[in-house]
ROZA-143965 format. One line per 2 residues: number of its first residue (from 0); their letters; for each residue x, y, z of C-alpha. Coordinates in steps of 0.1 Angstrom, whole numbers, plus 5000, padded with zeros to 4 digits. Example, Ala and Ser with C-alpha at 12.3 -4.5 7.8 and 13.67 -1.06 7.14 Angstrom:
<sites>
0 = AS = 5123 4955 5078  5137 4989 5071
</sites>
This chain:
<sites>
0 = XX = 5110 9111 8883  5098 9127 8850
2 = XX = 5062 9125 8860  5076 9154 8889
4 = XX = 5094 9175 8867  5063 9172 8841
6 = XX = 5041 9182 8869  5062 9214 8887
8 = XX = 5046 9244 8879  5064 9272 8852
10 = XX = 5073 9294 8882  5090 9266 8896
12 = XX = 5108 9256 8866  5124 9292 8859
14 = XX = 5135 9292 8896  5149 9260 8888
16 = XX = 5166 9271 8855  5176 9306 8869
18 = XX = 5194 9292 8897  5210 9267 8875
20 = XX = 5227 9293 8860  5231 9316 8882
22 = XX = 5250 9292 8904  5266 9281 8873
24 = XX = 5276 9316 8870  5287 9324 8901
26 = XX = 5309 9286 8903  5332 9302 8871
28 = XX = 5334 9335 8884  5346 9319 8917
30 = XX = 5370 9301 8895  5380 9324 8870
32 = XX = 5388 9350 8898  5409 9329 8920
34 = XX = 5430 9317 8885  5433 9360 8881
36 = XX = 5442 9360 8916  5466 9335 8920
38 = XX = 5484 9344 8887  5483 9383 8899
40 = XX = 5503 9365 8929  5526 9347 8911
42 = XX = 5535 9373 8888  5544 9395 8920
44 = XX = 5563 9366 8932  5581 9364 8900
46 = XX = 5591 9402 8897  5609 9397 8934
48 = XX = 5628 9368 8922  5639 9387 8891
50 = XX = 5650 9416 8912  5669 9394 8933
52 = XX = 5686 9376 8903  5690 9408 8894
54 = XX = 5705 9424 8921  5727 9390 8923
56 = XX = 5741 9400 8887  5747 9438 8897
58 = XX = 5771 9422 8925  5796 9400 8900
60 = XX = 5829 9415 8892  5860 9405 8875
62 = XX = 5893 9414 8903  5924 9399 8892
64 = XX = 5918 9377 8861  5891 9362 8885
66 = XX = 5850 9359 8889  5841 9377 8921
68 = XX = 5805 9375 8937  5793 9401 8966
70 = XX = 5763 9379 8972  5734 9411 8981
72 = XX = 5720 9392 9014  5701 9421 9026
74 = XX = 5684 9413 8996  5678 9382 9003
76 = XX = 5669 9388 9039  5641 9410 9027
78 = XX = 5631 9385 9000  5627 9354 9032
80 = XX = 5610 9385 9053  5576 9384 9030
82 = XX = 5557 9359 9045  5584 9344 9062
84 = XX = 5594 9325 9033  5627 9307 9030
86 = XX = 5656 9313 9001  5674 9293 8987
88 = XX = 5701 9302 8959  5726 9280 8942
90 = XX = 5753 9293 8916  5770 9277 8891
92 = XX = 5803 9278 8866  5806 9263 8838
94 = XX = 5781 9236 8852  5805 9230 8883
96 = XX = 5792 9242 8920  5802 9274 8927
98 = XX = 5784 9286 8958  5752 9282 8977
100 = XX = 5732 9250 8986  5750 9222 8966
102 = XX = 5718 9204 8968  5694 9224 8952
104 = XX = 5681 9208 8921  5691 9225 8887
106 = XX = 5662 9230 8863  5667 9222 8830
108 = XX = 5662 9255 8814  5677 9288 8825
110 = XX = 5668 9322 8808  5689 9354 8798
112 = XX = 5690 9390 8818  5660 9406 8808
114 = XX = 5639 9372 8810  5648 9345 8836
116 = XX = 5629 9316 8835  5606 9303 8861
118 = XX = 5592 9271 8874  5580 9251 8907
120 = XX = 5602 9223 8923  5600 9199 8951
122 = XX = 5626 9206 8978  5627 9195 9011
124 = XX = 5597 9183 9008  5584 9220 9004
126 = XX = 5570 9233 8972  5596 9261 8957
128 = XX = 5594 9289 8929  5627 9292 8910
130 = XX = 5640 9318 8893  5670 9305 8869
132 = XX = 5691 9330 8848  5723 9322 8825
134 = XX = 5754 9348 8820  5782 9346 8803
136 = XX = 5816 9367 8817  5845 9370 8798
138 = XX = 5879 9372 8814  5911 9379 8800
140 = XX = 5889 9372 8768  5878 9337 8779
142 = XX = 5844 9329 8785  5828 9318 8817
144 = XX = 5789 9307 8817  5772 9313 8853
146 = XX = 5744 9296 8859  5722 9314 8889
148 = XX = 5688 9301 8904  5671 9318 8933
150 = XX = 5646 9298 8952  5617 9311 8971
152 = XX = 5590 9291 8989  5555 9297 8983
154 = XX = 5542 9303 9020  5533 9341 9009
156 = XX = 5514 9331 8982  5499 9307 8995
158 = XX = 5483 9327 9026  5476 9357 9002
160 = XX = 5456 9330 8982  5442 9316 9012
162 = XX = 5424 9350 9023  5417 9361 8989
164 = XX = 5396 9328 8985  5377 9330 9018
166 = XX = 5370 9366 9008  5360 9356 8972
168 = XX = 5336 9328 8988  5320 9348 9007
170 = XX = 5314 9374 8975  5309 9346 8957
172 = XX = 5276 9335 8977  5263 9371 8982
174 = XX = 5263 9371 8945  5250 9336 8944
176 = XX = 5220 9346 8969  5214 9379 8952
178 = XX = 5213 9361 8916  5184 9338 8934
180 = XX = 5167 9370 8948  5164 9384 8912
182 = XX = 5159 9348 8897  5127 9346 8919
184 = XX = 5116 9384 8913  5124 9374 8872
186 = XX = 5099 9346 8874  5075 9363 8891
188 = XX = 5077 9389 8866  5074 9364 8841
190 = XX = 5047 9345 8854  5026 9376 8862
192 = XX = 5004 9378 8827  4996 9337 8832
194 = XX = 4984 9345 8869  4962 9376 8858
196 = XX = 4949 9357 8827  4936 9329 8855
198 = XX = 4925 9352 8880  4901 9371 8851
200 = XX = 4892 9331 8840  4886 9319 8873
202 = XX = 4868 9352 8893  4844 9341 8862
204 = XX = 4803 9331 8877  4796 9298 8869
206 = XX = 4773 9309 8841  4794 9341 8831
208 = XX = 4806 9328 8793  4820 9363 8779
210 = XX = 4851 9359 8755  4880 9366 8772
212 = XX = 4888 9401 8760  4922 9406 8785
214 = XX = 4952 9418 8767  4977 9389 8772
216 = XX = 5013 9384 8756  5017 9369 8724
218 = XX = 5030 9335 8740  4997 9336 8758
220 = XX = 4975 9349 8726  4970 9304 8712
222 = XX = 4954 9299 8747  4933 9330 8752
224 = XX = 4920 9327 8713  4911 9285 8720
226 = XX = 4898 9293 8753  4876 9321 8736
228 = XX = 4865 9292 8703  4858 9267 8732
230 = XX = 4832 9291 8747  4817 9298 8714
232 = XX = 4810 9266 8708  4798 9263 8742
234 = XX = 4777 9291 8742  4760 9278 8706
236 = XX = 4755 9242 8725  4738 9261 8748
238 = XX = 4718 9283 8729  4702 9251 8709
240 = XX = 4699 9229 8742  4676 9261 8752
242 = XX = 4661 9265 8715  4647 9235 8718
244 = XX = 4636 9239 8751  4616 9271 8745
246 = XX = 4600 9250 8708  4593 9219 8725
248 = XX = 4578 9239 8750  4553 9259 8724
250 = XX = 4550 9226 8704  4539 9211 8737
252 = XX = 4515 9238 8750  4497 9242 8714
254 = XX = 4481 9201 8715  4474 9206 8755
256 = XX = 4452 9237 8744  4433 9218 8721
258 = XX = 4432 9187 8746  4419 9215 8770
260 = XX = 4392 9223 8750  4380 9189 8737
262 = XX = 4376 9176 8771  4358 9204 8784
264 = XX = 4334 9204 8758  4332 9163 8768
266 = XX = 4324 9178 8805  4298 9196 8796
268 = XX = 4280 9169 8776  4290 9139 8801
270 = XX = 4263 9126 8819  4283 9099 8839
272 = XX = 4299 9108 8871  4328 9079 8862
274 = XX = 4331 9097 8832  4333 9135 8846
276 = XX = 4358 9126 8868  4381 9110 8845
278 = XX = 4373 9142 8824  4382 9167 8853
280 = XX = 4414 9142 8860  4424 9149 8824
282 = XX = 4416 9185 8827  4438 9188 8853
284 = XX = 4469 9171 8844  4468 9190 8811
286 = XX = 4469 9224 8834  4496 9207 8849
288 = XX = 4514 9202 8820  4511 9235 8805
290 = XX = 4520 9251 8836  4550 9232 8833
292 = XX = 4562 9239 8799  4556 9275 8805
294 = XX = 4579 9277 8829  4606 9254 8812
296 = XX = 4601 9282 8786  4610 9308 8816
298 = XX = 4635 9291 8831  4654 9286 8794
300 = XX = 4648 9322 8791  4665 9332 8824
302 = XX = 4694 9309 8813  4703 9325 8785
304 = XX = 4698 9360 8796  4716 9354 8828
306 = XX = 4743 9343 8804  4747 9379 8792
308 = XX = 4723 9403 8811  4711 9433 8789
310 = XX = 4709 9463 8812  4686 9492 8807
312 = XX = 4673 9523 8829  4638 9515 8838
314 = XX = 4611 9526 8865  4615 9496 8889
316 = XX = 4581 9513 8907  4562 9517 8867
318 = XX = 4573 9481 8864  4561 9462 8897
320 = XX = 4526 9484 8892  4526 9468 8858
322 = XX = 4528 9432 8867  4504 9434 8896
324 = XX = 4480 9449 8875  4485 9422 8848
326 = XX = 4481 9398 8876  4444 9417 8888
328 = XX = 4421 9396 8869  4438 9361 8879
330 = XX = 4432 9372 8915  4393 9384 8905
332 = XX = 4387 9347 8898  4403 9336 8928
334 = XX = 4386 9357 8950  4416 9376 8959
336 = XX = 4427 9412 8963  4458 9428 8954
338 = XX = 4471 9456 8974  4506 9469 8960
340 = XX = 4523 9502 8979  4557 9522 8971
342 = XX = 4574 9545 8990  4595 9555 8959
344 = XX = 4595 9579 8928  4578 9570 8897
346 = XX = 4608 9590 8882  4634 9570 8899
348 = XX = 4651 9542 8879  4675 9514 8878
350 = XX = 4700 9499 8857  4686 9462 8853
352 = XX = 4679 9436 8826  4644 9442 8835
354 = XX = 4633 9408 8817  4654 9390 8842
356 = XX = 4634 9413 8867  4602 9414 8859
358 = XX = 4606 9376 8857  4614 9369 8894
360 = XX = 4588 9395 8904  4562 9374 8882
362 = XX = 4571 9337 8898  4571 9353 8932
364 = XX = 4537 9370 8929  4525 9341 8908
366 = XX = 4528 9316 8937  4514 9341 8959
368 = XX = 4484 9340 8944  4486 9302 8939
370 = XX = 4486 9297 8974  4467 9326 8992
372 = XX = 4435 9313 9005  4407 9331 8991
374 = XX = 4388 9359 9004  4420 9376 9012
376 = XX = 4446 9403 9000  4481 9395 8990
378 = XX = 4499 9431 8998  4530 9438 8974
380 = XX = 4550 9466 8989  4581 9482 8976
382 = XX = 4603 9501 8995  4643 9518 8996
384 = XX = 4665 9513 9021  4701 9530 9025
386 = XX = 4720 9510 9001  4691 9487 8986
388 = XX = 4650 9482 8970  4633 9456 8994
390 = XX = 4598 9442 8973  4577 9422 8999
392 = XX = 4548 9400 8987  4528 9386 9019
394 = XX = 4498 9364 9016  4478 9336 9037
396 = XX = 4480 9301 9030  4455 9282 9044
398 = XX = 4473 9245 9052  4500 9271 9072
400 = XX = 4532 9249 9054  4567 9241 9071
402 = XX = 4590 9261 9054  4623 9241 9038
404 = XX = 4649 9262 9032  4675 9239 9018
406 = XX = 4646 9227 8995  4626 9256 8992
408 = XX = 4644 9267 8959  4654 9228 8944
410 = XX = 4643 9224 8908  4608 9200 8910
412 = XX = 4608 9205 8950  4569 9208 8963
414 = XX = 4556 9208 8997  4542 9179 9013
416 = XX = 4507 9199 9016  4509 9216 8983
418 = XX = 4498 9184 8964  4465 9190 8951
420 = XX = 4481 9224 8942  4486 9227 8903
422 = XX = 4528 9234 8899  4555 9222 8889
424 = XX = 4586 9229 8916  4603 9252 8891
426 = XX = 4591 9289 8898  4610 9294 8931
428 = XX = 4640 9281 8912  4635 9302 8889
430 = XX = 4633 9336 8911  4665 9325 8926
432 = XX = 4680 9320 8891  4674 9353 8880
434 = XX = 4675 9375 8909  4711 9358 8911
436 = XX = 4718 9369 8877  4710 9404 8882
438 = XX = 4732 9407 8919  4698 9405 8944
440 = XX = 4689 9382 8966  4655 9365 8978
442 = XX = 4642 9354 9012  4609 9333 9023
444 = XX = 4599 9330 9058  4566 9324 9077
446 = XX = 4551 9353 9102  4525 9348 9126
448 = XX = 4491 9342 9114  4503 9313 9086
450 = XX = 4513 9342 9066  4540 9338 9040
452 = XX = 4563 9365 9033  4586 9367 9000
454 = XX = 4613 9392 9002  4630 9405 8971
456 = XX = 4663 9421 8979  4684 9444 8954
458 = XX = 4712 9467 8957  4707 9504 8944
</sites>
């Protein structure tokens, strides 16, 4: 049972705790209104019985040395009229019966003129309110005490009490369902600030580790300012994991180089095919390798900027023209050709991290020219549409490949004819990673012809 109450949310628990109270709340006023009620009753029930002792008192005279009583039954018809209650009246002198209903219990205390004393008696099975009054009369200066009650049954009151209460229930639960109404529009309220401080935290990209800058209430600051300490400390794991990356991966390249070099200086001087091969075998893994650290070094790079992307307004035409003529003399040795075309201004610009950019552009045309067959031209074309830049990069490849999508952009994912290829499976990944961090999109497919067409997608 705990274990539920532990696990309802805060929303939940103020409904619960509002509602408590309000029903709370609305039980006492439900009480303390009927109590009002019914003594407001009584009192008027009271006041009629004191008129009617009253009137009872006004009607005593003194004819002929003797106690005469005009007993005021009009008043007492009018008295049995409300509510169809019946009277009772019994009077007394000098504590012997004098007139009315013999039977009629006496109550043990009886009050003056001005302030009769009442109380509630079982007669005839009936519940009764009696009013009992004491006088004294002198005659022929001796002293006579009357004692008076006047009894009144409680149907009146009890009807009045009757409606009032079914009126006051129903009040009573309008209040009741209104106090929910606001109880529910209270926590709401209340919760509000803890359901924009999750939305801001979990609308958050996977790789998106800003501090959480959103104003929040004071209850909420110990949250928001452990949240924001458990990023940092995130963030600075992060930045070492891809420190060490980007130094293992120049402490690694460094030795390969001079590996490189050693053993083509041994190919040249080898004489033995045995040992020529074994020399071009170690030739090429060491190409392998290096290929691969530099691209761990990219890919660490595009981690950490796609952490926190650092815009600027740059020539996105300038920039493509730059990185296909840096790429012109790996294509010379290839045989290849590159064509690149715009339809755009050199003047026009973007707001990019153009590292993150120039990146993706670099894998994709790198891998181009990795697989084109030789002989041929791999066209780069950049072009606007309405509402986005499309950068195409088509070349041939020879062995005509079946394109995997679901693998095409997998970390350390080749193709099965791409063996004897020198790569490592990470610069597709690594397009997607950073075209991703910069809101684009990227698309490979094979035209007719076994020609391969990259297509870089970003919004203007």
């Amino acid at each position: 049972m705990n274990k539920k109450i532990l696990n309802l949310s805060i929303r939940n628990r103020l409904l619960i705790q509002l509602s408590s109270v309000a029903f709370a709340i609305s039980v006492c006023l439900y009480l303390i209104t009927r109590l009002v009620v019914s003594q407001a009753v009584t009192a008027t029930q009271d006041s009629l019985l004191t008129a009617s002792l009253q009137s009872v008192i006004d009607k005593i005279y003194v004819v002929e040395n003797n106690i005469s009583i005009d007993l005021p039954y009009d008043t007492f018809t009018l008295l049995g009229a409300i509510g169809e209650d019946r009277i009772f009246y019994r009077i007394d002198k000098n504590d012997i019966f004098l007139t009315g209903y013999q039977d009629l219990p006496m109550t043990v205390k009886f009050g003056d003129i001005q302030e009769p004393q009442f109380s509630n008696i079982i007669y005839k099975d009936e519940t009764f309110r009696i009013a009992a009054t004491e006088i004294v009369v002198f005659v022929m200066e001796k002293s006579y005490e009357l004692k008076i009650m006047i009894a009144q049954s409680q149907n009146f009151q009890k009807s009045v009490a009757t409606k009032i209460s079914s009126n006051l229930l129903i009040i009573t639960l309008l209040f009741f369902m209104i106090a929910i109404l606001f109880a529910f529009l209270t926590a709401n309220l209340a919760i509000k600030p803890i359901d924009i401080f999750a939305d801001d935290v979990k609308l958050r990209g996977p790789k998106n580790l800003r501090k959480v800058s959103l104003d929040v209430p004071s209850e909420l600051q110990p949250l928001a300012n452990s949240l924001n300490e458990f990023i940092s400390r995130f963030r600075s794991t992060l930045r070492q994991t891809e420190t060490f990356i980007a130094e293992a991966a120049h402490h690694i390249r460094t030795p390969l180089s001079v590996v490189k070099t050693e053993s083509e200086l041994a190919l040249r001087k080898s004489k033995t095919p045995e040992n020529r091969k074994r020399l071009r075998t170690i030739i090429k893994s060491v190409d392998q390798t290096n290929r691969s650290a530099t691209q761990l070094l990219d890919h660490a790079m595009v981690l950490y900027r796609a952490e926190r992307p650092e815009t600027m307004r740059f020539s996105i035409q300038q920039s493509v023209n730059e990185i296909v003529n840096q790429f012109k003399p790996a294509a010379d040795l290839k045989d290849l050709d590159i064509d690149f075309s715009s339809d755009l201004d050199m003047k026009e610009t973007v707001n990019l991290d153009r590292t993150l950019f120039e990146t993706s552009v670099r894998n994709l045309l790198d891998n181009a020219l990795k697989y084109a067959v030789s002989e041929t031209t791999v066209k780069v074309k950049l072009t606007k549409k309405s509402v986005s830049y499309e950068l195409t990069i088509q070349n041939k490849f020879s062995s005509g490949p079946l394109l995997d999508q679901r693998q095409l952009f997998k970390k350390f994912k080749r193709g099965e004819k791409t063996r004897e290829i020198i790569g490592s499976g990470l610069g597709l990944s690594i397009v997607q990673e950073a075209i991703n961090a910069i809101g684009g999109s990227v698309k490979i497919k094979k035209n007719k012809g076994d020609i391969i067409c990259a297509t870089f997608i970003l919004p203007c």
